[in-house]
C-alpha positions as CSV (number, residue, x, y, z in Angstrom):
1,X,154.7,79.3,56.9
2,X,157.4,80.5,54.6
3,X,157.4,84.7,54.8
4,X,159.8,87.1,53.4
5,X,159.7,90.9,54.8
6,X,160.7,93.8,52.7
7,X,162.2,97.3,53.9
8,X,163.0,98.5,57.1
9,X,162.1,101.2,59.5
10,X,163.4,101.3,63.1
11,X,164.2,97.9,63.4
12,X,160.8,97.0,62.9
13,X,160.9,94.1,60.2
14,X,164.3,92.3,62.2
15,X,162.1,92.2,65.7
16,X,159.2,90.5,63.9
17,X,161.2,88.2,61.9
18,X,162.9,87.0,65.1
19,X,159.8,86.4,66.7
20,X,158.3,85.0,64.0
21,X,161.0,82.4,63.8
22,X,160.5,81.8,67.4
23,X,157.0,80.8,66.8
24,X,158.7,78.4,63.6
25,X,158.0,80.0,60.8
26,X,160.6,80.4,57.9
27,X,161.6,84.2,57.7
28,X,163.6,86.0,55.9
29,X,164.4,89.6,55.6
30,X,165.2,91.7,52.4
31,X,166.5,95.5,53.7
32,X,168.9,98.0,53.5
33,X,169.6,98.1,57.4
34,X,167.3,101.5,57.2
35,X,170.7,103.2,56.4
36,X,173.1,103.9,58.8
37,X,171.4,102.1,61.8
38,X,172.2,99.2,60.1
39,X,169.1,96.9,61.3
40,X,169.7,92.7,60.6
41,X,168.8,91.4,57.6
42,X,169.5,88.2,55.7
43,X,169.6,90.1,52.1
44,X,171.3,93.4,51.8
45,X,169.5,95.8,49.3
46,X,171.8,99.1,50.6
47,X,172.2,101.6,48.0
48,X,175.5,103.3,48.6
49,X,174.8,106.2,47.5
50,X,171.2,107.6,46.9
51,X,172.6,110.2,44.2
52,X,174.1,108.1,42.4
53,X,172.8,106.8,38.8
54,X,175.3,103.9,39.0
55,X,174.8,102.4,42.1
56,X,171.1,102.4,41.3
57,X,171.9,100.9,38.2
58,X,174.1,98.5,40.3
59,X,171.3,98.0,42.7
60,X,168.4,97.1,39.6
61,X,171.0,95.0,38.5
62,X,171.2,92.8,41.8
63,X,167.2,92.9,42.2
64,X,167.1,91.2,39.0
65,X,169.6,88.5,39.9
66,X,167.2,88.3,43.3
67,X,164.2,87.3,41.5
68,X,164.6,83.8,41.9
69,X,164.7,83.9,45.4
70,X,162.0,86.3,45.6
71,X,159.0,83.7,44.9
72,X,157.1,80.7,46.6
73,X,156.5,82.7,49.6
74,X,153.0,82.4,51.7
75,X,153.3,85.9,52.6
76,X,155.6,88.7,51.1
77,X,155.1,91.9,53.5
78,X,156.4,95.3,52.3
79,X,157.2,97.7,54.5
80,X,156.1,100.9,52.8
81,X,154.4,101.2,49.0
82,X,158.1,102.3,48.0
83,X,160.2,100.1,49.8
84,X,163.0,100.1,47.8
85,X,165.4,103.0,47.9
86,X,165.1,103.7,44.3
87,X,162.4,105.6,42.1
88,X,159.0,105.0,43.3
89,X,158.0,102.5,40.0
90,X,161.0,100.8,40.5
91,X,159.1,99.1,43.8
92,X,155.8,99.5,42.3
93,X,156.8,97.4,39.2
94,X,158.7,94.6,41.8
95,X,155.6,94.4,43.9
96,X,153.4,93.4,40.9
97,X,156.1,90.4,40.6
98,X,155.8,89.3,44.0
99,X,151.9,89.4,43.7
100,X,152.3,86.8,40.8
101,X,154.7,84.6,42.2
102,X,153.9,84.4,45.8
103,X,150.3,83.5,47.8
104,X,149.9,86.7,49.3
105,X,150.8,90.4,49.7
106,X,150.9,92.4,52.9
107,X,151.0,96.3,52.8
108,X,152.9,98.1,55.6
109,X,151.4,100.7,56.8
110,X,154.5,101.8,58.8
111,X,155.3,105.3,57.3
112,X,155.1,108.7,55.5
113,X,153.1,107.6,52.1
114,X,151.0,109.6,49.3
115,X,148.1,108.5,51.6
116,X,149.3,109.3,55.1
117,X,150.4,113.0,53.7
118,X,147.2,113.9,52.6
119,X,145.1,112.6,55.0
120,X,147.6,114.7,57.1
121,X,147.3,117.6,55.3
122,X,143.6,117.7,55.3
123,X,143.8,117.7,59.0
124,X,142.7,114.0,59.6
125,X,144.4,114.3,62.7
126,X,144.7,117.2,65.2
127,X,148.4,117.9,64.2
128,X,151.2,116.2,62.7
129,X,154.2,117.1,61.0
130,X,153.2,118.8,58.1
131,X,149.8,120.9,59.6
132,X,149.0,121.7,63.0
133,X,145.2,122.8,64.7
134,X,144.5,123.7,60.9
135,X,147.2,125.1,59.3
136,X,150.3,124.0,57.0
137,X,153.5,124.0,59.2
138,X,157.2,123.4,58.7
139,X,157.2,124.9,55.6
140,X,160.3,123.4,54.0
141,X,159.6,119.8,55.4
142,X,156.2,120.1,53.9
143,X,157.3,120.8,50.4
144,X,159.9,118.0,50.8
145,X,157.6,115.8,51.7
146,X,155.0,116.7,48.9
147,X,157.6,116.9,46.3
148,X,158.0,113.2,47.4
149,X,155.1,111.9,48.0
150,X,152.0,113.7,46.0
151,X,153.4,113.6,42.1
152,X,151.6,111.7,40.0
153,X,154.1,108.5,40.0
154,X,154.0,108.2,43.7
155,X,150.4,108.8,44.5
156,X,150.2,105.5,41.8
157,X,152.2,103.7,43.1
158,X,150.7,104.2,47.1
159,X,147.5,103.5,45.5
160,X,148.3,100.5,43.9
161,X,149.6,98.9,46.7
162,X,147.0,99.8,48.7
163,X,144.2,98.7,46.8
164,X,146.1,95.0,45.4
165,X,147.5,94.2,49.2
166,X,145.6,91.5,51.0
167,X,145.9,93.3,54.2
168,X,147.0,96.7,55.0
169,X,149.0,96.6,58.6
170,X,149.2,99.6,60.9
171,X,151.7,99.9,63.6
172,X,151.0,103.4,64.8
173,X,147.0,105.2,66.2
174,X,147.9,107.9,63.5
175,X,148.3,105.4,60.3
176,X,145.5,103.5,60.9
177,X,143.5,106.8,61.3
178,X,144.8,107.9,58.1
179,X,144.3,104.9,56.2
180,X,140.9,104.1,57.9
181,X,139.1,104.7,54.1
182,X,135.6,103.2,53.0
183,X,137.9,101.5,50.4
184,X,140.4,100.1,52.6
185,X,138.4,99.7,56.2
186,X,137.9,95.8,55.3
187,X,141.5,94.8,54.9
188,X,143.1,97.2,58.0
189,X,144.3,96.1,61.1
190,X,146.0,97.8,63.8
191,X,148.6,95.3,65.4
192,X,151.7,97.5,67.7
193,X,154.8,97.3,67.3
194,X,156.8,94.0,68.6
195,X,159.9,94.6,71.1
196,X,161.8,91.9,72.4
197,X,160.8,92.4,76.3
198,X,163.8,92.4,78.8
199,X,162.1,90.1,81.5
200,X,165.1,91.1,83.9
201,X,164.2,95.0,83.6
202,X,163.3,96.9,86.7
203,X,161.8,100.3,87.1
204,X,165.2,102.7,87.6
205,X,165.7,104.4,91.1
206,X,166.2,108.5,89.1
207,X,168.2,110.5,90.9
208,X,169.2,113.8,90.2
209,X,170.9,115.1,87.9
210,X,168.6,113.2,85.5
211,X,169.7,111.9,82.6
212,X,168.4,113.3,79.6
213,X,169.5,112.1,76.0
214,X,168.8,113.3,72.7
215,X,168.9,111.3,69.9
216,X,169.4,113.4,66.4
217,X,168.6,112.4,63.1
218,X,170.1,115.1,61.3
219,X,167.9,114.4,58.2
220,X,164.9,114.5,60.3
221,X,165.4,117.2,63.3
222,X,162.3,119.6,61.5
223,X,160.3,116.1,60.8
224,X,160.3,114.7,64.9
225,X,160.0,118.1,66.2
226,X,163.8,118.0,68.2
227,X,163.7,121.6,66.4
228,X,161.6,122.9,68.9
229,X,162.2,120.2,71.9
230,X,165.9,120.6,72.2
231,X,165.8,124.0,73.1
232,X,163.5,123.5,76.0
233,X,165.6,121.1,77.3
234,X,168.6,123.3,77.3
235,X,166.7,126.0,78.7
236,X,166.1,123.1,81.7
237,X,169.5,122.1,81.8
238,X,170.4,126.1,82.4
239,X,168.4,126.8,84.8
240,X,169.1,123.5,87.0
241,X,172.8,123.0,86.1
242,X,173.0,120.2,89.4
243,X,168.9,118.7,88.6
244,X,169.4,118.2,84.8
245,X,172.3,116.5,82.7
246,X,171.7,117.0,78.8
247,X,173.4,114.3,76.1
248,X,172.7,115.2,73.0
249,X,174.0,112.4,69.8
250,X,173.3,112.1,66.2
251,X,173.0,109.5,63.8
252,X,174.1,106.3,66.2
253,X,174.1,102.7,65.2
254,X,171.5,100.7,67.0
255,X,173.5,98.4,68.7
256,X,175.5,101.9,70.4
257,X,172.0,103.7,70.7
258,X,170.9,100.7,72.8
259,X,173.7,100.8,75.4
260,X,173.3,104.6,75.6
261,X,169.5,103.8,76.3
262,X,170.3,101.9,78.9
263,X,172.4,104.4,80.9
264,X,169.9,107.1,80.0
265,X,166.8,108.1,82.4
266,X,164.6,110.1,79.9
267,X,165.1,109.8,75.8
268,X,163.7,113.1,74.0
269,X,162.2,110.7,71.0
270,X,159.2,113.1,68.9
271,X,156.6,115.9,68.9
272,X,154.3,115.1,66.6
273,X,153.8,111.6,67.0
274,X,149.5,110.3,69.0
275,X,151.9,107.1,69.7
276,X,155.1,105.7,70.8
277,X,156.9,104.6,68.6
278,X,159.9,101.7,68.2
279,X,163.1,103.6,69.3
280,X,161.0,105.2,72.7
281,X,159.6,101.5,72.9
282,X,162.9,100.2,73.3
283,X,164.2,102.9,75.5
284,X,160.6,102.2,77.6
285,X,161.2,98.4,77.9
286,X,164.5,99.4,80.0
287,X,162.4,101.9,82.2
288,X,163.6,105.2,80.2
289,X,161.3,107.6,80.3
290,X,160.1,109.1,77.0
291,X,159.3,112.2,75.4
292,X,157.2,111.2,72.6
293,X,153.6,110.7,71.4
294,X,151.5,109.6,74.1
295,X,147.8,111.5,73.4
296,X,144.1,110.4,75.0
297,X,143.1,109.7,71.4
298,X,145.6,107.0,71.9
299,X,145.3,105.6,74.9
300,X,141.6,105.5,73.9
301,X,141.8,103.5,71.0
302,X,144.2,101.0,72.8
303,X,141.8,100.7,75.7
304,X,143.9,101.6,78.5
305,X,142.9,103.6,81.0
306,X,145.2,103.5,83.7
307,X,149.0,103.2,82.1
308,X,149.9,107.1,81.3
309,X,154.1,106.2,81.0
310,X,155.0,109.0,77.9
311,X,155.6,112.9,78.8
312,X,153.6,114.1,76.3
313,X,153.9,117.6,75.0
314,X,152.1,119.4,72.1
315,X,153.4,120.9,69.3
316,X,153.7,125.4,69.2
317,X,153.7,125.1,72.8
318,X,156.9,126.2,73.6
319,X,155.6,127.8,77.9
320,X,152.8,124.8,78.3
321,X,156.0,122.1,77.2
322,X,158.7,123.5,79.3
323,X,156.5,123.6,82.4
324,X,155.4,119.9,81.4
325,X,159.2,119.2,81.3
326,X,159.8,120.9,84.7
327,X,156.9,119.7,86.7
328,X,158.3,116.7,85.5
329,X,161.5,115.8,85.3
330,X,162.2,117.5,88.7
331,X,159.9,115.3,90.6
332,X,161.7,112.3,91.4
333,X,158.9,110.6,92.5
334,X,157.1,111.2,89.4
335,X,160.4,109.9,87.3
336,X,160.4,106.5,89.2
337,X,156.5,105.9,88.6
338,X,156.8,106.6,85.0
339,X,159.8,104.4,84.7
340,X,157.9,101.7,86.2
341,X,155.0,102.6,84.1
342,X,157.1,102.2,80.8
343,X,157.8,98.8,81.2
344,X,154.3,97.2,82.5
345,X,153.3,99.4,78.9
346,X,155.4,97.7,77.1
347,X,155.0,94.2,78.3
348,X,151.5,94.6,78.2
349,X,151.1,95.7,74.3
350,X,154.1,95.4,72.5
351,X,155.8,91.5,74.0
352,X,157.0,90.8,70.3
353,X,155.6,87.0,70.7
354,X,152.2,88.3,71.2
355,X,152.6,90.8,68.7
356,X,153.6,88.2,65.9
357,X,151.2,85.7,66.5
358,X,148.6,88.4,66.4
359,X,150.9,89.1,62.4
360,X,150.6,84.9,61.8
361,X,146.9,85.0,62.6
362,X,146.1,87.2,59.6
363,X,149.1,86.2,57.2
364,X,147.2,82.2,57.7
365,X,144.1,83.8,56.8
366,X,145.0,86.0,54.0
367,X,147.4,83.1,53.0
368,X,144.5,80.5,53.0
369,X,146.2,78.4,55.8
């Protein structure tokens, strides 16, 4: 099967693509390396400069040329209804291309959209980034994030993705909640997220002071919730100066954020997140343990009843998280389970063979194979 992925968030479309090629399929990957963590791809899309009219001019220019080798595909997946980093019409008006000129079209369901936002923000889910327990939150990242995603040109062009896609593909609980829509519940599948599983891993023998790492997006501190993590760790690292060793970094490449993962006993990841995502996957596939999403709605929806690997706290919570983080992170015992929890999780659902040939199952279907 010959399948081109578009876009790229958290090395998501370079993991599958290797697996898929594994499993001998022809893939290739169109991306801007998702910016400065400068994912693999085999055609660079990377807008220099988002401001700038002349290197999106620059960038339109190069799309065109691209056209040719945009075409005969069996399956074209985009990551994201805009998945270009240009005006939101710009990918609309591309993705009406690729459905004439290739077999089929796969929607990503992999990210912030006109549809995730207000799903979100009519409290769909219990809390997310943009309103908590039934209120609007994070004021400013809210009316960024509307301003983005709920004008008129991109609530069209989410929607007509979404409705001309042969499949809609969710790699998080919370996006396939969101998009789980009379309209769309016939083409929606839930498949995780693929990591490349580390068969030599072994659970890590924590000692104290554990290791605790921070990884900042500076764009994004409000969105993840490190706003309101970081300084409970601090406040951990204070009172046990000898139990508690704080890293904190911001905007690493992958290939550096890896081998600081690997040194690293716990990774503060996200708040607001009902699921693990890729970067405290890939920490969790080396035994880190991760502060991220890890919620019984979850857990529930997965099936698992026994694997409980992700520190968990709850957003507005400052007293009920720091006494999670305490209890926790200064029981050693406790560390060295979860650490060997993390990777029998990961192996179990996310093994990136099993997770793309779950993707070739439905791209031969949708595809007509």
């Amino acid at each position: 099967m010959k399948i081109l992925l578009i876009g790229e968030y958290s090395n998501m479309h370079a993991t599958l693509a290797e697996s898929l090629r594994r499993l001998g399929q022809q893939v290739e990957v169109m991306s801007d390396g998702d910016g400065w963590r400068n994912y693999r791809r085999d055609i660079d899309i990377t807008r220099r400069d988002s401001s700038s009219k002349i290197d999106g001019i620059r960038l339109i220019c190069k799309l065109l040329w691209l056209l040719p080798r945009l075409h005969g595909f069996d399956v074209v997946q985009v990551i994201n209804p805009k998945f270009l980093p240009l005006k939101a019409r710009y990918s609309r008006w591309l993705l009406r291309y690729l459905r004439l000129t290739n077999r089929s079209i796969s929607l990503g369901c992999y990210g912030m959209d006109s549809i995730v936002l207000r799903r979100q923000n009519e409290g769909c889910l219990e809390y997310s980034d943009t309103f908590c327990f039934g209120r609007k939150v994070n004021e400013a990242n809210w009316m960024n994030l509307s301003g983005s995603w709920l004008d008129d040109e991109e609530t069209k062009t989410t929607e007509e993705a979404a409705q001309n896609a042969d499949c809609l593909m969710a790699c998080l609980y919370e996006y396939y909640i969101n998009y789980n829509l009379p309209q769309y519940r016939a083409k929606l599948h839930y498949i995780a997220q693929p990591i490349v599983i580390d068969h030599t891993a072994k659970p890590k023998q924590i000692t104290f002071p554990v290791k605790v790492l921070v990884g900042i997006q500076k764009k994004r501190i409000v969105e993840k919730g490190i706003d309101q993590m970081l300084p409970l760790l601090e406040r951990l690292a204070t009172a046990h100066p000898d139990k508690i060793q704080l890293t904190k970094v911001e905007n690493v490449p992958f290939d550096q954020y890896c081998h600081l993962l690997a040194r690293t006993d716990v990774l503060a990841d996200q708040l607001y997140s009902y699921t693990p995502a890729m970067n405290a996957l890939e920490a969790m596939k080396h035994g880190t343990v991760v502060i991220s999403g890890g919620e019984e709605d979850y857990y529930r929806f997965i099936g698992e009843d026994r694997l409980r690997p992700v520190i968990n706290l709850r957003p507005f919570d400052d007293e009920g998280n720091y006494l999670m983080l305490e209890r926790t992170l200064l029981d050693i015992d406790k560390m060295r389970s979860l650490s060997a929890e993390s990777i029998a999780f990961v192996k179990k659902y996310h093994d990136s063979t099993i997770v793309a040939q779950q993707y070739l199952d439905i791209f031969a279907r949708i595809a007509r194979f």
